[in-house]
Structures are given as C-alpha cells and as structure tokens.
C-alpha positions in Angstrom: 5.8 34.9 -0.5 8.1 33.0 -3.1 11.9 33.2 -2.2 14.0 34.8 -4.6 14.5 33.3 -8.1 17.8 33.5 -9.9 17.7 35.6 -12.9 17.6 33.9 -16.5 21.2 34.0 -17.7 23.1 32.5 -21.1 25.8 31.5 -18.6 26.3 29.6 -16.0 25.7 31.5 -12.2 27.9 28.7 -10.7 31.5 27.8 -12.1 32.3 24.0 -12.3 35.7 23.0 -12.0 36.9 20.1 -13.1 33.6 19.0 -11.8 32.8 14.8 -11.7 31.7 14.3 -15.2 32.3 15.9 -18.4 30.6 15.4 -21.7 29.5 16.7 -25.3 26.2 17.2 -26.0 25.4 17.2 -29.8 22.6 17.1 -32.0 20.1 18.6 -29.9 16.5 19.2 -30.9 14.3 21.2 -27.9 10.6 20.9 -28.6 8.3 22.3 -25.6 4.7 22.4 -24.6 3.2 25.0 -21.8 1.4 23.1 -18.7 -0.3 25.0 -16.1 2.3 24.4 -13.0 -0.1 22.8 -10.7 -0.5 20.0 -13.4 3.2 19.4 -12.3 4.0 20.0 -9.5 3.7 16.8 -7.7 6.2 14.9 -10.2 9.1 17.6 -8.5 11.3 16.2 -6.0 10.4 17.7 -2.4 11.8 20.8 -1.8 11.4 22.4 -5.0 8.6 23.3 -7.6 7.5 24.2 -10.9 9.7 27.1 -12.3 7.0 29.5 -14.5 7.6 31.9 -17.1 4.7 34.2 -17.6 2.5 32.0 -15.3 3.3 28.6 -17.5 5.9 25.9 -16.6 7.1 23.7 -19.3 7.9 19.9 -20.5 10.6 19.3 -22.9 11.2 16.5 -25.1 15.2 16.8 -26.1 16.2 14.0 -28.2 20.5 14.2 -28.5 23.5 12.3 -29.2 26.1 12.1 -25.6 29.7 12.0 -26.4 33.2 12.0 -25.2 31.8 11.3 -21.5 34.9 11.6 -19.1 34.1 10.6 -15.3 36.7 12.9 -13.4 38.2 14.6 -15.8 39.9 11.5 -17.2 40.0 10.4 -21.0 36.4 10.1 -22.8 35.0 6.7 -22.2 35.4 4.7 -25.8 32.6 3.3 -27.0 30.0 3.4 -23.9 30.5 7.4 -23.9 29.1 7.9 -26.9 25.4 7.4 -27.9 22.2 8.9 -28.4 20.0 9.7 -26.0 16.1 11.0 -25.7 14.9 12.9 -22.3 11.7 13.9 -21.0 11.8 17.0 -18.7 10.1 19.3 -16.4 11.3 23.0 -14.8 12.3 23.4 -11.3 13.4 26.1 -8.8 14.5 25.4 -5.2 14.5 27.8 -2.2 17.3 29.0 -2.6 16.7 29.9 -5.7 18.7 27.7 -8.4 16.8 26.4 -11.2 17.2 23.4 -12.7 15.8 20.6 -14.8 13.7 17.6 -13.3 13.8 14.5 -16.0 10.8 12.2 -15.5 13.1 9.7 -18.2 15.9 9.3 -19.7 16.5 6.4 -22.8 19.7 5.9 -23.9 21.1 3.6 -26.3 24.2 1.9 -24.1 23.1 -0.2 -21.4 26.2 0.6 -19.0 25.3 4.5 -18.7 21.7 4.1 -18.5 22.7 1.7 -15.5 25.2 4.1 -14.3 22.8 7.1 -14.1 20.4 4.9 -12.3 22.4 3.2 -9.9 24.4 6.1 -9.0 22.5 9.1 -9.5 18.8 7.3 -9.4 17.7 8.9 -12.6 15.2 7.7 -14.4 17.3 5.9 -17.0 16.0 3.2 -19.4 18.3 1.4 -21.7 16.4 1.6 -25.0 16.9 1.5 -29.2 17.7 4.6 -30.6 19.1 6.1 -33.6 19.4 9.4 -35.2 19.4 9.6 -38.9 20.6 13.2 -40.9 20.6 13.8 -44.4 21.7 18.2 -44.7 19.8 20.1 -42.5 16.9 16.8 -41.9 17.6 15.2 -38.4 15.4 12.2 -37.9 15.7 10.5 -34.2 13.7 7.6 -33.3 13.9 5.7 -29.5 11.7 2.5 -28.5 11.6 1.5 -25.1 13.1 -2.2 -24.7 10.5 -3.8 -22.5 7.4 -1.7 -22.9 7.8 -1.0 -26.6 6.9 3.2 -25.8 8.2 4.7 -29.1 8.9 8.6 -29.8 9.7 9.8 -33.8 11.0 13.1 -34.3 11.9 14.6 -37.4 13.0 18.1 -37.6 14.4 20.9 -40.1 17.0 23.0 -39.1 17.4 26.7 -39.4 19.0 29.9 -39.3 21.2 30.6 -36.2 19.0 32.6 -33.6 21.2 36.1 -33.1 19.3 37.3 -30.0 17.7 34.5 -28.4 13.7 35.6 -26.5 13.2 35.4 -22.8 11.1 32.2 -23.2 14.1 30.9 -25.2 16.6 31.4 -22.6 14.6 30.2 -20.0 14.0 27.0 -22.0 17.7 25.7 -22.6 19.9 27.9 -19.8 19.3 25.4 -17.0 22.4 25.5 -15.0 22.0 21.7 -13.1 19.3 19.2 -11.7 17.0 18.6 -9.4 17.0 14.9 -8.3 15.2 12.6 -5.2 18.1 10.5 -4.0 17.0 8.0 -1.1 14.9 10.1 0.8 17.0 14.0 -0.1 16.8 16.2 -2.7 19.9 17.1 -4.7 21.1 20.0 -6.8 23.1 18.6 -9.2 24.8 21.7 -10.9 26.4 21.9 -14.9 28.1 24.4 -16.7 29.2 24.9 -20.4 29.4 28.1 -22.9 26.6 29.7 -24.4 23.6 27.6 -26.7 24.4 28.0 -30.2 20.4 27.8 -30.9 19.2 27.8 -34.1 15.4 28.0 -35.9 13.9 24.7 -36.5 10.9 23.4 -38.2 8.7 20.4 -36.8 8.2 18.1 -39.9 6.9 15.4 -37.8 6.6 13.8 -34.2 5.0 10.9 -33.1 5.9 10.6 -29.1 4.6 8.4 -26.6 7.9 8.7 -24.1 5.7 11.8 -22.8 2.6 10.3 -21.9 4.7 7.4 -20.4 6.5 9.9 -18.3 3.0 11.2 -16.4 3.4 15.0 -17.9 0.3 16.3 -19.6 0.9 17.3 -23.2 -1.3 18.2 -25.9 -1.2 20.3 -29.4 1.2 22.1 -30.9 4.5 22.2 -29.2 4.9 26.3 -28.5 8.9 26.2 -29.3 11.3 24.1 -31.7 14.9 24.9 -31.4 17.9 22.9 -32.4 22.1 23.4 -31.1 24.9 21.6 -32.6 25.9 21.2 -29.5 28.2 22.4 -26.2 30.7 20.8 -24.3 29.4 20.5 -20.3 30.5 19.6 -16.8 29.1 18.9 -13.8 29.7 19.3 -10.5 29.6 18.1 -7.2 25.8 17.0 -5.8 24.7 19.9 -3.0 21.7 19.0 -0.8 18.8 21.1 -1.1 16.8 18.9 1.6 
C-alpha cells in the first residue's frame, strides 16, 4: 500500500524561515509532457518515486531567469546572482509523503553558481550559453551546452492570468522542495514562496535536445504551457529522507 501523499496545495505545507538561500525567480515558462511512471522511476533518488496525477507522472522543461540570490539571508549576490537558467525535471514523492521536484539538469549561464549547486548540493549543474530575448508578450530563451553543444529553443506567447488554476496545474508548479542523491543519502531539500501568478501561454516554437540529454522520454505535444512573472522563494535546511 502507498504511504500517504500530501495533498496538492498553492502554498507551501512547510514554512521556511530565513532558510539558507533566497532568490527571485522570473520569467518562467512551464512546458510538460505525461510519461508513464515506470519509464521514470529509476532516474529518482532512492527512497522516493514517481509522483502521478491521474496515473501519469510528468517532465518539465522550465526555462527562467535567477535573481537577487542571497545565501543566508544576506544582501543579493551582484552580478553572479543574477542569470538565466534552463532545468530539466521530473516529479517525486517520498515516504513520508513530501513531494518534490527531481532535476536530471540544470544550465545556467554563470559559471560560479552552476559550480556552487554542484559542489555543494551535487546538482546536476552545467555552466552553459543562455539568453532570453522578449519583445511585449514574446519570450524567446535559447541555452547551448558549453562542451557537448546540446541546444534547447523556446519561444512562447504569453496570456491571460489563469483565475482558478486546474488540479493538473497545481500539481505542476506547487512543488514545495527537492529531492536530491547526496553521497550515498537522499535529501529533502524544502522551498517556500507565495502563490504562482500563472498565466495562459501559447507554444510558438521549441526545439529541445536538453531533454533527451537528460535520459527522460519525451515525445509530441507537450500537454501544458504556462508562464509566471515570477515569485520570490527560500529554501530551507536539507532533511534526510534516507
């Protein structure tokens, strides 16, 4: 029997304090694909597995620009706090219930975070060439992979506000932390931050190899585009889930 799931909230279930590291997250585009769990579940840290929403899981691509990123609740980090970055991600749930986020990689455009993430969180960080381009309500982002050339284009139009966001919605950008391997354990890795501002957006056009790269199995249409202008977050402490 599957232990018991926490339910699907716009808010966070677990306050973060000052927590270790705050940030701004702006920009954001969420495009997703459905995957039957079992073609993901072994790319999930031990301990946890696929989280399912009417008997699919899910792998995002979330192209975003990082700013203001203040370790400790110090002042935002001047120019290496600030860039964009371009994150491939699958859905987790522990047993203790938390769900979470599992990124198979992260590009970003300044060398000292991606090295940071790595070193000290082991994320999958790459240091990489990125931009994002908007003209009105076109965003255009664009990431290349320095050494194995792996490039992802991503063009989007932006819509109304979403009132009343769906269940699938929700469930798609109301991750409340992480689920990492770090040498040998599994951490929970938890974030908080007001409620998405989500709004409508249209796919124009998207040319991604960062996926593929990653090992997740996508194919046709992506089944959700939404955009946010973005939310201030924090994170919190590392807890051990095994």
């Amino acid at each position: 029997m599957d232990d018991v799931v926490e339910p699907i909230s716009v808010t966070t279930p677990r306050r973060v304090g000052r927590g270790v590291l705050a940030q701004w997250w702006r920009d954001l585009t969420f495009v997703h694909w459905a995957v039957e769990p079992a073609a993901v579940a072994g790319l999930l840290p031990a301990g946890t597995r696929p989280d399912v929403l009417g008997g699919a899981t899910y792998v995002g691509l979330v192209p975003f620009r990082m700013d203001r990123v203040r370790p400790f609740g110090g002042p935002a980090v001047p120019y290496f706090g600030s860039f964009c970055e371009t994150n491939v991600r699958l859905y987790s749930v522990d047993a203790a219930g938390r769900r979470g986020v599992v990124f198979r990689s992260l590009d970003a455009a300044r060398l000292v975070p991606a090295l940071a993430g790595r070193l000290g969180f082991s994320l999958p960080y790459r240091w990489s060439s990125m931009s994002l381009r908007r003209d009105g309500d076109l965003l255009t982002y664009r990431c290349r992979t320095r050494w194995h050339h792996t490039e992802s284009t991503l063009a989007v139009r932006t819509g109304p506000p979403i009132g009343r966001p769906t269940t699938l919605e929700q469930f798609l950008t109301a991750r409340w932390g992480l689920h990492v391997s770090w040498h040998g354990r599994t951490l929970y890795v938890p974030n908080d931050h007001p409620q998405w501002p989500l709004h409508r957006a249209t796919l124009l056009h998207l040319s991604d190899e960062l996926a593929p790269a990653a090992g997740v199995p996508v194919s046709g249409e992506p089944v959700s585009v939404l955009f946010s202008p973005g939310v201030p977050a924090r994170f919190g402490a590392p807890r051990r889930v095994r």
